[in-house]
C-alpha angles and dihedrals in degrees: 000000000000099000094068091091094052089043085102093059099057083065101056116120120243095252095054095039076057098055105037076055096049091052098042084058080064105043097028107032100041103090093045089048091067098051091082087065085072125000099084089050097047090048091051091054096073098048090042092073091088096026130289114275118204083230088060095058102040077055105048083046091056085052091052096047091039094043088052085040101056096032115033095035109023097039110021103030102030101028111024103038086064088051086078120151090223089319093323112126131192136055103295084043087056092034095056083050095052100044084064085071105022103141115195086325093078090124099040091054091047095051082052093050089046098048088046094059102036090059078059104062088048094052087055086060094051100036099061087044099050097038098045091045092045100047088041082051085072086074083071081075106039096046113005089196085066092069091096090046104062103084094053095053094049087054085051099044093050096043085057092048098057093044093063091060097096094056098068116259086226098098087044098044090069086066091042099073096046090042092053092037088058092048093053090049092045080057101048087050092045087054106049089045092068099042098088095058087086108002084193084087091083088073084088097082082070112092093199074077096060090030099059100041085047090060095032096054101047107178090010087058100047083048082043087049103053082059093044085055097065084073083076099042110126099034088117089068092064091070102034086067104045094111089057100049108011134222110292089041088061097036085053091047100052098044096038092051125335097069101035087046099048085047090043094055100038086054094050082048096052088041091054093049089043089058107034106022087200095071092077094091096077100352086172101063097034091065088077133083096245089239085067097041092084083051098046091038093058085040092059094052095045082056090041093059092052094053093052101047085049089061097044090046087048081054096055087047095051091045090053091046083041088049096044088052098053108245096109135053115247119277129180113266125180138200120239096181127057094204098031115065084185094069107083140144123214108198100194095054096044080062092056098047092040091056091044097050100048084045090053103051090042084055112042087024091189137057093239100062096045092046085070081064107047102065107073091043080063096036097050093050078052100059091046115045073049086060097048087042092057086052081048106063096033096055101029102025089037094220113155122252103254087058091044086048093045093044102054107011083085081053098043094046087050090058096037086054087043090044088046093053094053085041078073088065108064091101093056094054099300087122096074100062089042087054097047097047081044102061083032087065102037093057088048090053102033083052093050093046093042084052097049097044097050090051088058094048095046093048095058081062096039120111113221108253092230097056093043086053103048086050098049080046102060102081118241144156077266098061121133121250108254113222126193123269141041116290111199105202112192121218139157092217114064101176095057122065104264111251093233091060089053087051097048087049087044097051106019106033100213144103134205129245092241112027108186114190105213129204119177109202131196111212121197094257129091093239148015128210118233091242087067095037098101144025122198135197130176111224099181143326090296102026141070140180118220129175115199113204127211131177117229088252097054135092105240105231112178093179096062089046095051089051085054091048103055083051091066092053113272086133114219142136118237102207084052094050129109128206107204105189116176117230121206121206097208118227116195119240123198086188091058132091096280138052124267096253093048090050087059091049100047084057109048077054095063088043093067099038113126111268100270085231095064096042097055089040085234098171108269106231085049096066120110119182130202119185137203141180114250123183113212 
């Protein structure tokens, strides 16, 4: 039953399933590509302290293949990918599926979806800084006098990097894929060619390993474990991009090249510390001739960068799904790419990341301080996007609840135990990502409630659209003027009269020949056909009733429905019509639903809100808006 929504895939022919994989190992892999480059280092750090045992990094190798065994590709490339809402991945995209058939939970499951994304977000601010910083660190070995300069040169490169966002990523994705495709491959060879320094490596793919040291730590190995799990940073991407690539791209992907290169690489790495202990301190780069480290290091960047730019791009794309459905005020986004909707750019929140993350590298200055950080950000969204899967296949694969529990607690009880090594770290700079997701959550929710809330106040003084027509209708001395052409008045609420059309009445005591009431609707799907986009009643002789439909992954562009819908027959001339929006000035309450400080944010929020005009592309020199004082 799930699988109607991936039939197409099994049809695709052999060149473009090449090509959608090639360029998933760019956009998808590229977080957790970069993850080789510290994460072995950083888990050594913790059992070094008495010395290094060969026992100890067989063992921390055995964590890194099993962790990337159970949770990329157990629970991300063979179980998520298939918990998709029509093609969407992520957690907005589950979220907007569950809510469907949310019985009595609905706002648990939408504090999960929030939290989620908002974990997210604040993974988008700490990826491009640690990968950037760890990949520029190279430059120690090539030329020892640089060290002062790296800083300086992240914040360069990332600077650059965000600058580039309003262009479009599109020319410079065909290059991401191969780019990527050839990191993973210098790695695997890297790799291989290190094995054979201590063959006895290849006793991690024994779990007894992982196992064992697990059990015989004890407090070492939960600290050891909060580093082990950076191997896995970057799986939620997986299923964040589903809708670009599809399910079998990104399955190819991972077991051709992703999965083989990352083991390969790990075990090079454990081979090079089992035979020169010294080489702990940057196992990544050491692994290299130094005639090759210049190479590898601008290599590491290049990937680095991709990295980066897929998880702002994932970010854009979470903020337009947030602002569709209806947990974030409406921002400007812009579309870089005439043929890919998916291609967009969202200028306020490219401010915000680009501020986080240069904050972020002058504060923390190396990767390993800022490694301590990244890991709850990851392991929350885990647990998580694990949560919201357990709700999944109860509810849309109707399993029962024994098999759904036997099935992910395991999972679940892995990441808790994960989420509660890097909880070790807040005093070492874990705080950051917890107060990031944090204010990440509270304006979500403090925007849906306001919302809500508003809604509630607006609709005691509203007057029901039926009665106010089949009063304007009855003709009287009273009677408004009526003036050529069609007025569109916009409202959220179509079965009240618009506030805009009461005001016009009010102040300007006429009324146009056609009055269409206009309501614009987000459903819980990605898209929506043509065929669905609009729904059309006719109230009375002047009035009319339409409902414009949008998916959570579309741009919602009034102006082209509209053209569609003139084509089916709602008759209307665009350069005579009129678009009547209602504009509230927001007064704060200390009596209303929310507290004081949450009124002033909700509306400093809707201040900044992009002008309604702009974000349902309504021609500009047809907009007509009428304001009015509300109390929340």
């Amino acid at each position: 039953m799930h699988e109607g929504s991936h039939s197409h895939e099994r049809k695709m022919k052999p060149r473009k399933l090449f090509y959608l994989a090639l360029g998933s190992v760019g956009v998808v892999y590229g977080d957790i590509g970069t993850s080789p480059l510290y994460a072995f280092r950083e888990a050594l750090k913790p059992v070094a302290i008495d010395g290094l045992t060969r026992f100890e990094v067989i063992s921390l190798i055995s964590l890194m293949i099993w962790a990337l065994t159970i949770i990329v590709t157990i629970k991300y490339v063979l179980f998520l990918l298939r918990a998709d809402n029509e093609g969407e991945g992520g957690t907005l995209s589950l979220l907007a599926l569950l809510m469907k058939t949310a019985n009595g939970h609905t706002a648990l499951l939408m504090l999960l979806g929030l939290v989620g994304a908002a974990l997210f977000l604040g993974d988008a601010m700490i990826t491009p800084a640690l990968s950037v910083l760890s990949a520029v660190e190279g430059l120690k070995l090539v030329a020892p006098s640089l060290t002062s300069y790296i800083v300086p040169i992240s914040v360069f490169i990332l600077a650059l990097l965000f600058a580039v966002q309003s262009r479009g990523t599109g020319a410079m994705a065909r290059f991401f894929g191969p780019i990527t495709a050839l990191w993973f491959i210098v790695m695997a060879a890297a790799g291989i060619s290190h094995i054979s320094d201590d063959f006895g490596i290849l006793a991690a793919f024994n779990p007894y390993y992982a196992i064992s040291f697990l059990l015989h730590e004890g407090f070492y190995g939960v600290v050891v474990l909060g580093a082990v799990f950076l191997t896995v940073t970057g799986a939620e991407a997986l299923y964040a991009d589903l809708g670009h690539f599809g399910r079998r791209p990104i399955q190819w992907a991972w077991f051709a090249l992703v999965f083989p290169a990352l083991t390969l690489n790990y075990l090079g790495q454990g081979a090079l510390v089992l035979g020169n202990p010294m080489a702990m301190s940057d196992p990544f780069y050491l692994m290299y001739p130094q005639w090759a480290l210049l190479p590898v290091v601008i290599l590491a960047t290049a990937a680095t960068i991709i990295a980066s730019q897929a998880v702002i791009t994932g970010a854009f794309s979470l903020v337009r799904q947030g602002i569709n459905l209806g947990f974030l005020p409406r921002m400007e986004i812009l579309f870089t790419s005439e043929t890919n909707t998916g291609q967009i750019f969202v200028p306020s929140v490219n401010v915000v990341l680009f501020f986080g993350v240069i904050f972020l590298v002058i504060s923390f200055k190396t990767s390993d301080a800022l490694a301590t950080a990244y890991g709850i950000s990851v392991t929350g969204a885990m647990v998580v996007t694990s949560i919201m899967a357990f709700e999944f296949v109860r509810v849309r694969w109707n399993w029962s609840i024994p098999v759904a529990t036997l099935a992910l607690a395991p999972l679940v009880g892995l990441e808790l135990i994960f989420l509660g090594a890097n909880l070790l770290k807040i005093h070492d700079g874990g705080y950051i990502p917890i107060m990031i997701a944090t204010a990440f959550t509270v304006i979500m929710w403090t925007w849906r409630r306001g919302s809500a809330l508003l809604m509630e106040k607006t609709r005691h003084t509203d007057i029901p659209l039926a009665s106010f027509v089949s009063s304007i209708e009855r003709k009287s001395d009273h009677s408004p003027a009526q003036v050529p052409g069609t007025a569109i008045f916009l409202t959220s609420d179509p079965e009240s009269a618009p506030a805009a059309l009461l005001h016009n009445l009010k102040h300007n005591h006429v009324l146009h020949d056609k009055n269409v009431i206009l309501t614009i609707r987000t459903i819980n799907k990605p898209r929506v056909s043509s065929a669905d986009r609009y729904k059309v009643e006719q109230i009375s002789e002047r009035f009319s009733r339409v409902e414009l439909l949008f998916g959570f992954m579309e741009s919602q562009n009034v102006s082209q429905a509209l053209a569609t819908l003139r084509k089916s027959g709602l008759k209307f001339d665009i350069m005579s019509t009129s678009f009547y929006l209602g504009r509230r000035k927001l007064v704060p309450d200390a009596k209303s639903g929310m507290p004081y400080w949450q009124d002033r944010l909700y509306i400093a929020l809707a201040n900044a809100a992009a002008n309604p005009s702009d974000y349902f592309r309504l021609p500009a020199n047809r907009v007509v808006e009428l304001g009015s004082h509300v109390i929340i």
